[in-house]
N, C-alpha and C positions, 0 to 999 in steps of 0.2 A: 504494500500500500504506500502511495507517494505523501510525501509531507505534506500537502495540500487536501489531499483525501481525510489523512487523519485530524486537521485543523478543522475543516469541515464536517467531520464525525464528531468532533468534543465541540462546537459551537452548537452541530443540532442535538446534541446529549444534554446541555446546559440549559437548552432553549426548551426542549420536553419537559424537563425537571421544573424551573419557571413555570411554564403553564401550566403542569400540574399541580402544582401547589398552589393555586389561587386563591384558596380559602386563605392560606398565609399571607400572600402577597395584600390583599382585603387588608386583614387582620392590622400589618403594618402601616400600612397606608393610614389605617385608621387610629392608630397612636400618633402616630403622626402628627396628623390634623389636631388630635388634643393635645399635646406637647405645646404646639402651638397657640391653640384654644381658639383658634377661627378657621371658618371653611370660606375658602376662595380656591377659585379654578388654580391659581398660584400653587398654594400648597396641597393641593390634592394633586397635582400636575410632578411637584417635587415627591412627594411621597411617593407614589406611584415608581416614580423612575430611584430613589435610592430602595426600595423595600425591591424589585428587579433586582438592583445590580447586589443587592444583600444575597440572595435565593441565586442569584447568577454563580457569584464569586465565592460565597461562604455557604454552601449546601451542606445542610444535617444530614447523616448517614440515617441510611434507609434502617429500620425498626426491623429485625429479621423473628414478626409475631403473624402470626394469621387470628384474626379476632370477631366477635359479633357481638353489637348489642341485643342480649335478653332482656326485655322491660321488666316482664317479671320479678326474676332475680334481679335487676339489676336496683327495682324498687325495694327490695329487701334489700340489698346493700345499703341503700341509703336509708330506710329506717333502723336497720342495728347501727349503724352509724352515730345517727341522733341520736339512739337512746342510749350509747354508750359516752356520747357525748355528755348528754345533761351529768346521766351517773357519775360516771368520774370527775365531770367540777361538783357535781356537789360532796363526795369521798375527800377532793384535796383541800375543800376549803374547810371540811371535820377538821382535818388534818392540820390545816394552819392554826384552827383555832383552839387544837388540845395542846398549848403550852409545853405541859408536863413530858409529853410525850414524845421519844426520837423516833423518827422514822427509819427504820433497817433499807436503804437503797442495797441495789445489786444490778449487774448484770445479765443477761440470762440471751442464752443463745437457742437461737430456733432455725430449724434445717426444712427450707419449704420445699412445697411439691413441685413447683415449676421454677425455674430459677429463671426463666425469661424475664429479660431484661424489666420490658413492660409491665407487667406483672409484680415483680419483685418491688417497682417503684411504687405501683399504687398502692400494694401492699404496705410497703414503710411508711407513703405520706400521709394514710391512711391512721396507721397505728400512732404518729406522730402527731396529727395534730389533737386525739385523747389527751385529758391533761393526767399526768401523771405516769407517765412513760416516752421516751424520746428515742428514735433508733440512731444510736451513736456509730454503727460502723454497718458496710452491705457487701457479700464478698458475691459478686459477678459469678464467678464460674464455679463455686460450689452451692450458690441459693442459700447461704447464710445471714442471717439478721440477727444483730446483737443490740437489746436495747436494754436502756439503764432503767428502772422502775424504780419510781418516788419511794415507795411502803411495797416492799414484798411481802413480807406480812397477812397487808390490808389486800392485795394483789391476789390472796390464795396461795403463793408459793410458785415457784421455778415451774413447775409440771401445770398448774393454769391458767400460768402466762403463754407456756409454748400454747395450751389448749387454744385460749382465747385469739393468737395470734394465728394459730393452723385454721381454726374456724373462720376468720377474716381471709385469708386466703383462698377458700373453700367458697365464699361468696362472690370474691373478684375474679374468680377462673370462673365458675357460672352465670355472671353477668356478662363478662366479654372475650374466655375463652370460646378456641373452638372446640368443637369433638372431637378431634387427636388429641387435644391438649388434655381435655377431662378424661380420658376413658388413660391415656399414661396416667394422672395423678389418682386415678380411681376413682373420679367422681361424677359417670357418667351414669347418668339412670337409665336404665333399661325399660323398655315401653313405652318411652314417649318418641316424642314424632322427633325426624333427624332434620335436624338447624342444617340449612345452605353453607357447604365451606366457605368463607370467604376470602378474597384478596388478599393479597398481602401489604400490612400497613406500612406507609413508607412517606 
């Protein structure tokens, strides 16, 4: 292939990738515009062309996940969510206000079922934004999550933190795994109707 070929080939590879990402290319433009705090043909004009040359020249690596939303589950995600939300601020603010009392923090490490990237992340930002646990460290290629808890104690102990954290995981691989992913982590049910593979996220 002649040098001209392949300059040709990485300008239409860049220029795919750009318009594929539209939603991003939007997204930017549209911070943009509030940065600024006015809309004129001007700066919708400038955004447009640096949120381009941003997607042109600095492209995020493709997400190597195949994924689907389940509404279902994916609305049980979000109400254990909340309700572990409320629960745990009101647990740490007992907590702030028993004086007398030290909290036992710890560490405690948990080995999930999908160590996909994807996945792994929701699962931490997930577990982190609960008060009274923080994921301090995420190791990539073995799917380990290490997080520090406020009151192990008040927590249940090492063994229902890993519980409480596999069972969150067990929600976000059935909200947006697909059925290779669930049926390797064991969590695919048998009898119900089979979800469309999807795409791959990218």
């Amino acid at each position: 292939m002649s040098l001209h070929r392949r300059r040709s080939a990485a300008a239409a590879g860049s220029l795919r990738r750009a318009t594929s990402q539209w939603r991003t290319l939007v997204w930017l433009t549209a911070m943009w515009i509030l940065l600024w705090g006015d809309l004129t043909w001007a700066n919708l004009l400038a955004g447009a062309l640096i949120a381009f040359t941003v997607l042109t020249l600095l492209p995020l690596p493709s997400i190597a996940a195949q994924g689907t939303l389940r509404l279902g589950p994916f609305l049980v995600l979000v109400g254990h969510f909340v309700r572990d939300l409320v629960v745990a601020s009101v647990q740490v603010s007992i907590q702030v206000l028993r004086l007398r009392h030290t909290p036992r923090g710890a560490v405690v490490g948990v080995r999930l079922r999908n160590p996909s990237d994807i996945y792994l992340t929701i699962t931490a930002e997930l577990n982190s934004l609960v008060p009274g646990s923080i994921v301090v460290e995420a190791h990539r290629l073995t799917g380990m999550l290490y997080l520090h808890v406020l009151d192990l104690d008040a927590a249940g102990g090492a063994d229902e933190v890993r519980a409480r954290t596999l069972a969150l995981e067990a929600r976000v691989l059935r909200a947006f795994a697909s059925n290779t992913d669930l049926r390797a982590a064991g969590l695919y049910r048998t009898g119900r109707a089979e979800q469309p593979e999807p795409t791959e996220v990218g």
